[in-house]
C-alpha positions in Angstrom: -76.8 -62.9 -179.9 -80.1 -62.0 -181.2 -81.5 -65.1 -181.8 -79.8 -66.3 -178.5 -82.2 -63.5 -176.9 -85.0 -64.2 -178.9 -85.3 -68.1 -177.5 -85.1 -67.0 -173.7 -88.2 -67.0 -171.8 -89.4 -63.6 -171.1 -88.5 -62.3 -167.8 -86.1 -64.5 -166.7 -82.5 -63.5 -165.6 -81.0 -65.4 -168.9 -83.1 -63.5 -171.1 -82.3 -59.9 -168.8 -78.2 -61.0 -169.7 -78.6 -61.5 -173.1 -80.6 -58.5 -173.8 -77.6 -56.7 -171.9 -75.3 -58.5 -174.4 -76.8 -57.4 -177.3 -77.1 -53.4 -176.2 -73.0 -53.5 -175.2 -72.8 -54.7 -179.2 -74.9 -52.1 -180.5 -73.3 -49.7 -178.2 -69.9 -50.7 -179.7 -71.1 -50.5 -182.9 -72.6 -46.9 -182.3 -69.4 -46.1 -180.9 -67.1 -47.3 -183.9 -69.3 -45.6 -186.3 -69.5 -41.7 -184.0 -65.8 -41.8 -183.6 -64.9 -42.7 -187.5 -67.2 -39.9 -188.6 -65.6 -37.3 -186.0 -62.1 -38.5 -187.2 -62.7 -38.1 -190.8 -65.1 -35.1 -190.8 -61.6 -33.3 -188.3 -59.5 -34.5 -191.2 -61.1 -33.4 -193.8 -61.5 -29.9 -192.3 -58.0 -29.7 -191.0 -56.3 -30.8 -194.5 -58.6 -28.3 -196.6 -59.5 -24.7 -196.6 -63.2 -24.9 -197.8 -65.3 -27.7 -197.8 -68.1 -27.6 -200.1 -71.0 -31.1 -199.4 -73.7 -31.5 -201.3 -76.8 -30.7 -199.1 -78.8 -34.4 -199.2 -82.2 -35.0 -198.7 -81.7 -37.9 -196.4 -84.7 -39.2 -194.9 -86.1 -39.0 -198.8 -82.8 -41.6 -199.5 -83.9 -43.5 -196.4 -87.2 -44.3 -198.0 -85.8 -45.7 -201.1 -83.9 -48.6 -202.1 -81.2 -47.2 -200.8 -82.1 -46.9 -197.4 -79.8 -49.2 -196.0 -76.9 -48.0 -198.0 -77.6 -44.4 -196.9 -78.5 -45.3 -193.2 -74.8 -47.3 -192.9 -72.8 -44.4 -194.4 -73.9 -42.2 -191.7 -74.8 -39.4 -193.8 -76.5 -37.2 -191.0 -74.4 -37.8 -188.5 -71.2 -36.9 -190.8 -72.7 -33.8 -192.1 -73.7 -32.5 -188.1 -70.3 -33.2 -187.3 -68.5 -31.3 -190.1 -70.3 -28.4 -189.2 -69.6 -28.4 -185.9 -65.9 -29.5 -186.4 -66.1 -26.4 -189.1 -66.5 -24.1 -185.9 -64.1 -22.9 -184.7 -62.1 -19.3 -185.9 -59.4 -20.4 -187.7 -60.5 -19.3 -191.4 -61.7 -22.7 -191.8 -65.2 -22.7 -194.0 -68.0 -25.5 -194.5 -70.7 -25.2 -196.2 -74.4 -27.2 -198.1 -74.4 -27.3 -201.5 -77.7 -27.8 -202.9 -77.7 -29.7 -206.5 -80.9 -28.6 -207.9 -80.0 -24.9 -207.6 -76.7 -25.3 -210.4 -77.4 -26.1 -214.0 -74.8 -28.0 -216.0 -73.9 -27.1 -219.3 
């Protein structure tokens, strides 16, 4: 689709069609990617008691070679959501774990 869009003449109806086609794929794709990290962020918090996640430093990962890597696992977005599936009162705890702050024997 992209390169459908990208030899359309600008401003012609075609070209306003296609560019509609494309955003309903990345909207899909958006879509797919939210509702798997909801999914698996409420399973993880339903099936265990405590939840411990290493705290990341994502946009320092997203300027590395791993950028894409990090970008398509959807760190941020799964991290926001397990705290805020993590919520509500039912003795359920989540919580950052910063890796620079334990030493290993």
């Amino acid at each position: 689709m992209h390169r459908a869009l990208s030899r359309k003449a600008k401003r012609s109806n075609n070209r306003a069609k296609t560019r509609r086609k494309v955003a309903r794929q990345h909207a899909k794709v958006a879509d797919a990617r939210r509702e798997f990290c909801h999914q698996l962020s409420t399973q993880i918090i339903r099936e265990n008691p405590t939840v411990v996640v290493e705290d990341l430093a994502v946009s320092g990962l997203a300027r590395t070679r791993l950028a894409t890597s990090v970008h398509d696992a959807g760190w941020s977005a799964f991290t926001g959501m397990r705290r805020s599936t993590s919520w509500p009162p039912d003795g359920r705890h989540s919580t950052g774990w910063r890796a620079h702050a334990v030493s290993v024997p």
